[in-house]
GULOVEX-172239 format. One record per residue (C-alpha): residue number from 1; x, y negated, z. Coordinates in steps of 0.2 Angstrom, whole numbers. Each point is the difference from the previous one (the first is absolute). Last residue first. Example, Ala and Ser with C-alpha at 12.3 -4.5 7.8 and 13.67 -1.06 7.14 Angstrom:
2
REC seq  east north    up
REC   2    68     5    36
REC   1    -6    17     3
//
This chain:
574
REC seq  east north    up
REC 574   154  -719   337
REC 573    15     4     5
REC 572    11    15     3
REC 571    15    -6    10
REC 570    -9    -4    16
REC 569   -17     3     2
REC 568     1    17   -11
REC 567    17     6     9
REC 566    -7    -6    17
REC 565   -15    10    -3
REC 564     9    18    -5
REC 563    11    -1    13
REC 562   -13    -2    12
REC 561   -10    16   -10
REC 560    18     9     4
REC 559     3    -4    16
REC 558   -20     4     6
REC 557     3    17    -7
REC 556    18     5     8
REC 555    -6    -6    15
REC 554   -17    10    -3
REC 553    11    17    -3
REC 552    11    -5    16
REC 551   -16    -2    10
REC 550    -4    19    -3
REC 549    19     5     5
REC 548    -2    -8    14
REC 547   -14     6     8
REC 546     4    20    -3
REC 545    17    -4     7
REC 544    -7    -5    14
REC 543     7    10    14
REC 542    17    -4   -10
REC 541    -2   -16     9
REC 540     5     6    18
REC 539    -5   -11    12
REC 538     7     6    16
REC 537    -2    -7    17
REC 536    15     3    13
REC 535    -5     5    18
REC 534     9    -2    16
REC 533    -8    -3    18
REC 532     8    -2    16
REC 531   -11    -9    13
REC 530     4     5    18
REC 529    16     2    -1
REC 528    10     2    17
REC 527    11   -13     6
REC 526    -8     2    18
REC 525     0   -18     5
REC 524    -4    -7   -18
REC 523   -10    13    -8
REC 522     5    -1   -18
REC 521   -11    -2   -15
REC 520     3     6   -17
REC 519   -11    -3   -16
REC 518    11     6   -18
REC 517   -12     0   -15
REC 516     8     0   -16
REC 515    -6    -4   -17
REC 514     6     9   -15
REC 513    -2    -1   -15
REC 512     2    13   -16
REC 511     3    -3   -19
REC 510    -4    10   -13
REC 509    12     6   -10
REC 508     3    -5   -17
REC 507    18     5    -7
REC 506     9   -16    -5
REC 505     3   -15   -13
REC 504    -8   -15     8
REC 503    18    -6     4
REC 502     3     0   -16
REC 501   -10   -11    -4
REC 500    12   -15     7
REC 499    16     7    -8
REC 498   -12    -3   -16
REC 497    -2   -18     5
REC 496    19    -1     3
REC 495     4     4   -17
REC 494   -12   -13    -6
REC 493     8   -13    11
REC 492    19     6    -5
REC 491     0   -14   -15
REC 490    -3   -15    13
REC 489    14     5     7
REC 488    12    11    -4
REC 487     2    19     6
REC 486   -10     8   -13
REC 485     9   -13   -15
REC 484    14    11     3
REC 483    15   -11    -5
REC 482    13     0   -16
REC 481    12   -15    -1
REC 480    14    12     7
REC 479    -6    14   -10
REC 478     6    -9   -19
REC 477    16     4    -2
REC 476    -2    17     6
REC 475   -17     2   -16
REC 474    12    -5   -11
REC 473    11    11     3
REC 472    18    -5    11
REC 471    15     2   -10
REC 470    13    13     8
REC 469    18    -4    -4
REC 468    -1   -18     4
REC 467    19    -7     0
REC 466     6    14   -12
REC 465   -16    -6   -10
REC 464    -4    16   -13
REC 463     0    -2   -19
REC 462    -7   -10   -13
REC 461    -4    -3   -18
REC 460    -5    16    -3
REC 459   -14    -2    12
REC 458    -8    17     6
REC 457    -3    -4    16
REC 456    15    13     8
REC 455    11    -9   -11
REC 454    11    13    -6
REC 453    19     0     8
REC 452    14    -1   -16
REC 451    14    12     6
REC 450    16   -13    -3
REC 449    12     9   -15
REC 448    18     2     8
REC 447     9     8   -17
REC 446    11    12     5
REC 445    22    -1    -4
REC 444     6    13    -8
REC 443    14     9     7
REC 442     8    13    -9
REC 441    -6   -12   -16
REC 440    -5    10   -17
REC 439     9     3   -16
REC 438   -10     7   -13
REC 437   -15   -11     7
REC 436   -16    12    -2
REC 435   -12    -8   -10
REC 434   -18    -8     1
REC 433     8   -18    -5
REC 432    -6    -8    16
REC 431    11    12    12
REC 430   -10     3    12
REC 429     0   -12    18
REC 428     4     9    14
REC 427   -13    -5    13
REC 426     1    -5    18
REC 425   -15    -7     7
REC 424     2   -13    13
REC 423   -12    -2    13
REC 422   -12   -17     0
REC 421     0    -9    15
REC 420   -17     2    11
REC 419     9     6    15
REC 418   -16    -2    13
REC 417    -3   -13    13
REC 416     0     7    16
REC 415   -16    -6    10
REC 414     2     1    19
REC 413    -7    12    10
REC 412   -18    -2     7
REC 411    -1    -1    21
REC 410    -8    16     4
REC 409   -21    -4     5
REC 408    -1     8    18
REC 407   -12    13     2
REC 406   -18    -6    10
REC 405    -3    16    12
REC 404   -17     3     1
REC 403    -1    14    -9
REC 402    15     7     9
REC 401    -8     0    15
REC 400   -17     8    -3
REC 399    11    13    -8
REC 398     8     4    16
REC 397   -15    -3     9
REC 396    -9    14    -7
REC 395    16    12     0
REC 394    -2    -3    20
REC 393   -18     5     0
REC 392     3    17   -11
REC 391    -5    11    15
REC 390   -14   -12     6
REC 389   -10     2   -17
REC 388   -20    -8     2
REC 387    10   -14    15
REC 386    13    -4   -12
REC 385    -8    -4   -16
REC 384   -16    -7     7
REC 383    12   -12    10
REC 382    10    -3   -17
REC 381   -16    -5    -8
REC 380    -5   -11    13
REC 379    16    -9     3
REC 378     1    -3   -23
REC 377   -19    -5     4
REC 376     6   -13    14
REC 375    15    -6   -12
REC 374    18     2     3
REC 373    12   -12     1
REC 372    13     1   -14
REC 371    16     5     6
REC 370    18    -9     0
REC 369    12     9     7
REC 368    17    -8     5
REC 367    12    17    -6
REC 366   -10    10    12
REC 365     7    15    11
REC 364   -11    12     7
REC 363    -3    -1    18
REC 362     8    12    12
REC 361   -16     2    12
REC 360     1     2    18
REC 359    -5    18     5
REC 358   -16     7     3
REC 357     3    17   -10
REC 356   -15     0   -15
REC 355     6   -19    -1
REC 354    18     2    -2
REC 353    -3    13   -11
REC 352   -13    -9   -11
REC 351    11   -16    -1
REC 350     6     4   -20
REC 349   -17     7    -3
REC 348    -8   -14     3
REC 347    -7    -3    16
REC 346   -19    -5     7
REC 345    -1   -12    14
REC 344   -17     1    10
REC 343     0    20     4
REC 342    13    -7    13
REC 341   -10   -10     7
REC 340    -6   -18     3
REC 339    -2    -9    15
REC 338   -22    -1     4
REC 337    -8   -14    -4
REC 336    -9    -7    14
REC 335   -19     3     5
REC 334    -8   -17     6
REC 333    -1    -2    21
REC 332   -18    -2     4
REC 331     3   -10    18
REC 330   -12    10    17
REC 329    15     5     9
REC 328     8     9   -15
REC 327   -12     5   -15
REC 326    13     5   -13
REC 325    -3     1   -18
REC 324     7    16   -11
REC 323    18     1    -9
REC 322     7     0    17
REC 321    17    -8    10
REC 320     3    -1    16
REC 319    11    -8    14
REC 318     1    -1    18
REC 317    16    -7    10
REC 316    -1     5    19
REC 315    15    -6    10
REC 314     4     2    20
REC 313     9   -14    11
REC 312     2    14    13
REC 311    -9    19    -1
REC 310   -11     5    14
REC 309    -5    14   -11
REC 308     6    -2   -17
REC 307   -13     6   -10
REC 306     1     9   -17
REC 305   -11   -10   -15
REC 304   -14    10    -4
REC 303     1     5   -18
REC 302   -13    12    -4
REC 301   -15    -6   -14
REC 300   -16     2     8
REC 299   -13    11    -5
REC 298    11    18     1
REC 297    14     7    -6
REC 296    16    -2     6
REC 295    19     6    -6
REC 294    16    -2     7
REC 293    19    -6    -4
REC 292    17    -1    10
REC 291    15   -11     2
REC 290     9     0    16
REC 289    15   -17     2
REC 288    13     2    14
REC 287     2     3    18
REC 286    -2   -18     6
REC 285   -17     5   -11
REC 284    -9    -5   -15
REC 283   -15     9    -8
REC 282    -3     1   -18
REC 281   -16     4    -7
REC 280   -10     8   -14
REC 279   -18     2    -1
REC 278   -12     8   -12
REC 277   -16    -6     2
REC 276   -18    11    -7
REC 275   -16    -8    -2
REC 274   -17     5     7
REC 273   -14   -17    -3
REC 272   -10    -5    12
REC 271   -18    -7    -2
REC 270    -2   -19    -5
REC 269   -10     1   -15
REC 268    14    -1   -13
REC 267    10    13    11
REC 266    12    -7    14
REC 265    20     8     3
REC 264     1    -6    18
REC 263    17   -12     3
REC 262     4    -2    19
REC 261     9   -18     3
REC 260    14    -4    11
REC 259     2   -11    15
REC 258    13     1    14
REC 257    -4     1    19
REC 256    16     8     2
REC 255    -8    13     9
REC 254   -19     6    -4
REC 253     6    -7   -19
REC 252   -14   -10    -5
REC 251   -12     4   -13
REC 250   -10   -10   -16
REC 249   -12    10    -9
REC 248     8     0   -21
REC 247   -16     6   -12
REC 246     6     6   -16
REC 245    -8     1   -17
REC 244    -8     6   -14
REC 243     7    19     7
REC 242   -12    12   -14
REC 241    13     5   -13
REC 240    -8    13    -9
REC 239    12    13     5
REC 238    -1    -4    19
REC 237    15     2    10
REC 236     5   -18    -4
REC 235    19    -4     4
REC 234     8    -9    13
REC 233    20    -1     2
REC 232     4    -5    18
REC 231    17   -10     3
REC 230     8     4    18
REC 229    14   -11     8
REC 228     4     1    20
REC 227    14   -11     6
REC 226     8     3    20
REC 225    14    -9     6
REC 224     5     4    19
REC 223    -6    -4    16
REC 222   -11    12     5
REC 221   -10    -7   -17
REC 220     5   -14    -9
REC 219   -11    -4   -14
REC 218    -3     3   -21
REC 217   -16     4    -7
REC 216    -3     3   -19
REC 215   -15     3    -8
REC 214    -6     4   -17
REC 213   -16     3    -9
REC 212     0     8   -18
REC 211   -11     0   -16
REC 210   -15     8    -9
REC 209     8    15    -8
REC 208   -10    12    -9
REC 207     7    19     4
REC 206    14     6   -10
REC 205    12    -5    17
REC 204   -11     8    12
REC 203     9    15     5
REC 202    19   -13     4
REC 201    11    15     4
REC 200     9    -2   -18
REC 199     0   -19     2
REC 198   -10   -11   -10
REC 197    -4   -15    10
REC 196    19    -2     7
REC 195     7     3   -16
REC 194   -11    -8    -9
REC 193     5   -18     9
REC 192    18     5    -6
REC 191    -4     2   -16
REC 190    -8   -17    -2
REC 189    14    -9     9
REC 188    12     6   -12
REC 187   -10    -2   -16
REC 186    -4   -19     5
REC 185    19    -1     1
REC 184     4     7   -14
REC 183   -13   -10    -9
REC 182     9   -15    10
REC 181    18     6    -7
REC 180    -8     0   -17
REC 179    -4   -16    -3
REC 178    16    -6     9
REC 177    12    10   -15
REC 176   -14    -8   -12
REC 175     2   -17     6
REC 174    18     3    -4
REC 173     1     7   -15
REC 172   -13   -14    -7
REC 171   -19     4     1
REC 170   -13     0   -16
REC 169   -19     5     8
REC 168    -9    -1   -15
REC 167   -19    -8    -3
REC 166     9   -18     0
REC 165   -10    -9    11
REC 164    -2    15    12
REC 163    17     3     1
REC 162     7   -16     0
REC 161   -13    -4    12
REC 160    10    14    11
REC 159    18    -2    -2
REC 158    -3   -19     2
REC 157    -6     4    19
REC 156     8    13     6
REC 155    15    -9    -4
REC 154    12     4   -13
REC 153    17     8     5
REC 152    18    -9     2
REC 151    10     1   -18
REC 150    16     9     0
REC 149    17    -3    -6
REC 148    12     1    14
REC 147   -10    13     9
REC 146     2    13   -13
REC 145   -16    10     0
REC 144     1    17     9
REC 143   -11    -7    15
REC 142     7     3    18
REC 141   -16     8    12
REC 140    -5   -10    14
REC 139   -16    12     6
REC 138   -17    -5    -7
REC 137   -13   -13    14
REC 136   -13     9     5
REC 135     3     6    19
REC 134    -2   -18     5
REC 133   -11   -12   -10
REC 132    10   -10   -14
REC 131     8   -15     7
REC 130   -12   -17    -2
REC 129     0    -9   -19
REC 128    -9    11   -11
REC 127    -2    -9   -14
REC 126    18     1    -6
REC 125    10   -17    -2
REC 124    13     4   -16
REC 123    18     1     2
REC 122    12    -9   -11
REC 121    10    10   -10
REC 120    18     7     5
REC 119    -3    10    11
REC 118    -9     0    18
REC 117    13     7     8
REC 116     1    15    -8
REC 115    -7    14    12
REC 114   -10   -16    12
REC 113    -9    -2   -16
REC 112    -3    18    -3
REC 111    -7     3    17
REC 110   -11   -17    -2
REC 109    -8     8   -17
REC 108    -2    18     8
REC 107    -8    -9    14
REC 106   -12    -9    -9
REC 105    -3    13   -11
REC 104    -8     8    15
REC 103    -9   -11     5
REC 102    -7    -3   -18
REC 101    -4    21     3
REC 100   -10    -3    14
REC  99    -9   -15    -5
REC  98    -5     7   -16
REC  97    -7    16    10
REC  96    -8    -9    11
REC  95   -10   -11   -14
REC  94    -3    14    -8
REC  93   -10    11    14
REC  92    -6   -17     4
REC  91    -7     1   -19
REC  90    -7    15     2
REC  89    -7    -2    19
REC  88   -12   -13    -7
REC  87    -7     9   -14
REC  86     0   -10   -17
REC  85    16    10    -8
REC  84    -9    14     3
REC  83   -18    -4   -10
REC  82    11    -6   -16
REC  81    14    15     0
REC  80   -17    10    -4
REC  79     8    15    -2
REC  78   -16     9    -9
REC  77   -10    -2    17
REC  76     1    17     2
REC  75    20     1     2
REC  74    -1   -14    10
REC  73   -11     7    12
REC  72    11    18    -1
REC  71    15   -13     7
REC  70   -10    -5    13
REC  69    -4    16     9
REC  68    17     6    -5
REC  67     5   -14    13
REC  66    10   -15    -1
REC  65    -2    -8   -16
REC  64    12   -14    -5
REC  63    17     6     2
REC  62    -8    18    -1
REC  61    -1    -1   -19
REC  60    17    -1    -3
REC  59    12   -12     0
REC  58    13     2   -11
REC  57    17     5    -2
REC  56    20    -1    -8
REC  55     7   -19     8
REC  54    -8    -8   -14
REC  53   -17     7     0
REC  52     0    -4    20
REC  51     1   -21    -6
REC  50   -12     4   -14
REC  49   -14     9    12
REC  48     2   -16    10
REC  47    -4   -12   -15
REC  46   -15    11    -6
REC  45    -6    -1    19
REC  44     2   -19     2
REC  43   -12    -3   -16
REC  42   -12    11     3
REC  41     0    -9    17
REC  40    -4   -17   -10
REC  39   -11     8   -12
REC  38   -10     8    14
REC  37    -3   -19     9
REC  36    -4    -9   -16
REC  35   -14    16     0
REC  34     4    11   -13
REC  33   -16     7   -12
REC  32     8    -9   -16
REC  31    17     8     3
REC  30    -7    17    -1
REC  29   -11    -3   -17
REC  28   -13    13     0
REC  27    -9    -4   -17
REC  26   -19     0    -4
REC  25    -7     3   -15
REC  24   -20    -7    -2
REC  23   -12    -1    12
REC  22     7   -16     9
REC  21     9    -8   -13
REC  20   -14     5   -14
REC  19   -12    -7    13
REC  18     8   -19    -4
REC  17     3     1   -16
REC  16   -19     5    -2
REC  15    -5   -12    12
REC  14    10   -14   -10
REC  13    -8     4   -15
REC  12   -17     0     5
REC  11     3   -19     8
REC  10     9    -6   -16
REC   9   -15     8   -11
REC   8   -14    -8    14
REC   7     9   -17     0
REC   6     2     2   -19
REC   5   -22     2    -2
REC   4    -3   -13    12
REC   3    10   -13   -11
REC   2   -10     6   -15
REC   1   -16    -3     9
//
């Protein structure tokens, strides 16, 4: 009977640890709700928003999210960096975005290289072994670092896991110089995209922008050269962002017999969807080079490639890129990240000028900065920061910066050993006999009388160590044989118990589940959806509250009367 009894104590107990976890506190702990995956591209991000710190910016909030549509859902969702960094397009938006600006450190690296000769250091291998991608690659610029002592640049590589081992991104003068001739790179190319998206005739540009579709057709035509370029810029006309995808109809050019594809802007139930395009095009001649621009509005986004008539040997090269899936010739085609924008780089006040005016950046000048890598919360808060006061963005980044700037520890100057020799003391020594000599010396000679030094311990018996002017206390001599039992083992074990509770220590909130619903199914010759439903269940346990709190009374009850039985069955015999 007695071994029933302990079974039922142990077993009480146990529940009531147990729904004390569950009803008790609970404590959002962001790392914790990370997939492997998230914490990976958490990661990556916090690495690339150090590499722009050093060269003077940040990424903003539109490096990762797209659309205001998007960037109010994060805002709701309490920034859940967590939910984000799990989405598919996020973390190709990253991945691109590594790649790119790798490639473009590539080149700044293989530039500087080529500059000075490789130097005097061995060369690492970088990871990226193939040229960087046409149209990327930084201009040649000379480095003002003496060639004839210089190191060659870390590769991409080691730069990066130091980085990320480490928690700072420390670079050399001259992986620096490289670091931020690829930011200037990626700044260049970025404002030059915007440029041709966000020109003053462009009546869409603050519209939400699902992507562009390009063409470009080259031939011989009456016997001369003919190329025709147009790039289509397409943007929802809707508020509520209704286009969930595009549905590309294969054509063939009634002459040239070339193929193409017609995009219609489709609704989540298959209707059309209005949008607006904003083309620009550049039309070469014998003559000379036209440039022009139009607008269209209708279901389709307008980009029909121009045709050559009976043209010779002619060219048709069809390209597209949209943040929403694309249905072409009956193959679901995943959405893409979109390039990123200018509203994705954020300057500091020092680059606000050249920013605000679309011009290449003149990029502060950094004595081999070493920065801390940011955290997703330090991000988060300087997003908030940004995006509530826009005016005062570039002040914002400015002091983001310099917090995460790690200052160099100054070399200590060398001890000087003090002048502990006694000084002199000149006295005149009185006349012993308390008179006045009736026929005194023009010239007497003083009396040199040493200054007698007091013994700063208050020995009589001793004075100061001209060889050790400054003796160490008792408690100096003995810190070298001191230690912090806390961080020892076994002694820290208790210490680490309370670390343990700790983690217990939060706010209560009840915590809510969700379970997700998601059914599609597509029609395979028409690529319509003929299934597409999307519901999230919610379990909500503040609903019972009421419950809860009335277990929480017995918990607290049956703890105490099984407390009370193994106390009496095991220490209190009898």
């Amino acid at each position: 009977m007695k071994r029933v009894i302990k079974r039922m104590a142990a077993l009480v107990l146990a529940v009531s640890v147990l729904c004390g976890t569950v009803a008790g506190s609970y404590q959002n702990v962001q790392a914790g709700d990370f997939s492997a995956g998230a914490l990976q591209y958490a990661s990556d991000f916090s690495f690339l928003e150090a590499l722009f710190n050093a060269s003077g910016l940040s990424l903003g909030l539109d490096m990762l999210l797209k659309t205001q549509k998007d960037i109010d859902k994060f805002k709701e969702e309490n920034w859940d960096f967590g939910d984000l960094l799990d989405q598919p397009l996020t973390q190709k938006q990253i991945d691109e975005a590594q790649e790119k600006i790798e490639k473009l450190y590539y080149g700044a690296t293989e530039a500087y290289k080529k500059t000075h000769g490789n130097g005097s250091k061995p060369t690492p291998t970088p990871m990226i072994t193939e040229p960087p991608a046409p149209g990327i690659t930084p201009p040649v610029t000379v480095a003002p670092i003496n060639p004839d002592d210089v190191e060659m640049p870390e590769d991409w590589g080691t730069m990066k896991k130091n980085a990320q081992d480490k928690g700072i991104l420390a670079m050399g003068a001259t992986t620096a110089y490289c670091v931020k001739e690829a930011v200037k790179g990626w700044w260049d190319d970025i404002m030059q995209t915007d440029l041709e998206s966000n020109v003053s005739d462009n009546p869409y540009k603050n519209e939400k922008y699902l992507g562009y579709l390009e063409y470009e057709c080259e031939g011989i035509y009456n016997g001369s050269f003919q190329k025709h370029y147009r790039k289509a810029y397409v943007y929802d006309y809707t508020v509520n962002s209704d286009v969930s995808y595009f549905s590309a109809t294969s054509w063939n050019d009634s002459t040239t017999n070339l193929k193409y594809h017609d995009f219609r802007a489709k609704k989540s139930n298959g209707d059309d969807c209005f949008v607006h395009t904003y083309c620009v095009q550049e039309l070469t001649y014998p003559s000379g080079t036209v440039n022009s621009s139009f607008t269209h509005s209708g279901y389709t986004a307008y980009n029909y490639p121009m045709s050559y008539g009976s043209s010779e040997g002619a060219v048709l090269n069809e390209n597209y890129v949209f943040s929403v899936p694309v249905v072409i010739d009956g193959k679901t085609i995943p959405a893409s990240a979109l390039p990123p924008g200018k509203s994705s780089m954020w300057p500091s006040t020092d680059l606000k000028d050249d920013y605000d005016n679309n011009r290449s950046p003149n990029l502060p000048e950094l004595v081999t900065p070493t920065l801390r890598l940011p955290t997703l919360d330090e991000i988060k808060d300087l997003w908030k920061q940004g995006t509530d006061d826009e005016e005062n963005r570039p002040t914002y980044v400015t002091n983001f910066i310099t917090n995460h700037t790690v200052q160099p520890t100054p070399d200590p100057e060398p001890t000087q050993k003090p002048d502990v020799k006694p000084t002199p003391t000149i006295a005149v020594v009185p006349d012993p006999g308390g008179g006045t000599d009736p026929d005194p010396d023009p010239n007497p000679t003083p009396s040199v009388t040493p200054a007698v030094v007091p013994d700063p311990g208050g020995d009589s018996g001793g004075g100061t160590d001209p060889d050790n002017p400054e003796t160490p206390t008792p408690e100096e001599e003995a810190s070298p044989y001191k230690a912090d039992l806390k961080d020892i083992f076994p002694f820290c074990i208790p210490f680490d118990l309370i670390h343990l509770l700790k983690v217990f220590e939060a706010d209560a909130e009840a915590p809510v589940f969700e379970f997700p619903l998601d059914i599609e199914l597509d029609n395979p010759w028409t690529g319509k959806k003929v299934v597409d439903y999307h519901h999230t269940f919610e379990l909500d346990m503040s609903d019972y509250e009421p419950v809860i709190k009335i277990l929480r009374i017995f918990q607290v009850v049956f703890f105490i009367i099984a407390l009370m039985l193994i106390t009496r069955q095991q220490m209190i015999k009898g």
